[in-house]
N, C-alpha and C positions, 0 to 999 in steps of 0.2 A: 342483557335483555331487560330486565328489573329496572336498567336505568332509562332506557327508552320510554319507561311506561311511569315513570312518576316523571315530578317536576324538578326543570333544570337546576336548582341552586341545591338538590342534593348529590351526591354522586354514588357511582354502584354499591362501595363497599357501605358507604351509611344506611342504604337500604337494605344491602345484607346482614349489616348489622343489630337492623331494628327487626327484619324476620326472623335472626335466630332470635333477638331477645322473647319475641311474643311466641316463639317455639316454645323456650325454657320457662317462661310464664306459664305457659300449660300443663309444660311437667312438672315442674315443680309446685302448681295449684294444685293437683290432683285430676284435672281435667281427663286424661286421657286411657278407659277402659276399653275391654269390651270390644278390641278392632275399630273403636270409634273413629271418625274422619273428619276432620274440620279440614276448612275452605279459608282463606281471605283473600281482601281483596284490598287496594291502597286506595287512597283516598288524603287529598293535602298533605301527603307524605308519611302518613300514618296508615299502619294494615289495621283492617277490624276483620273480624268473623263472616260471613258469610253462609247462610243456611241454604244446602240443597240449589245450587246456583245450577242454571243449563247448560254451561259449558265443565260440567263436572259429572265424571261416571263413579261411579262410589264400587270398589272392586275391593277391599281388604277382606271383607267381610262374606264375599262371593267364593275369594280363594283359598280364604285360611280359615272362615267360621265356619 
């Protein structure tokens, strides 16, 4: 799915590879409290952040805070 939505000259596994990296960037920065929820999004092959995007329901925090 991931591969359909970036661009052709990467292929699935390098996309999954580059999500969990910027996964483990966060945990390992400290980033993630508090049932907190990050978004991203791709972009020339690379995911950035995304804040509070419309196609995203923010539920951790509804079910477990």
């Amino acid at each position: 799915m991931l591969f359909r939505m970036a661009h052709d000259e990467l292929t699935e596994r390098e996309l999954l590879n580059k999500l969990q990296q910027k996964i483990k960037d966060y945990i390992d920065g400290g980033k993630l409290t508090s049932l907190e929820e990050f978004t991203f999004e791709i972009e020339d092959g690379e995911f950035f952040e995304t804040k509070n995007p419309r196609w995203w329901n923010k539920t951790l925090r509804l079910m477990y805070g």
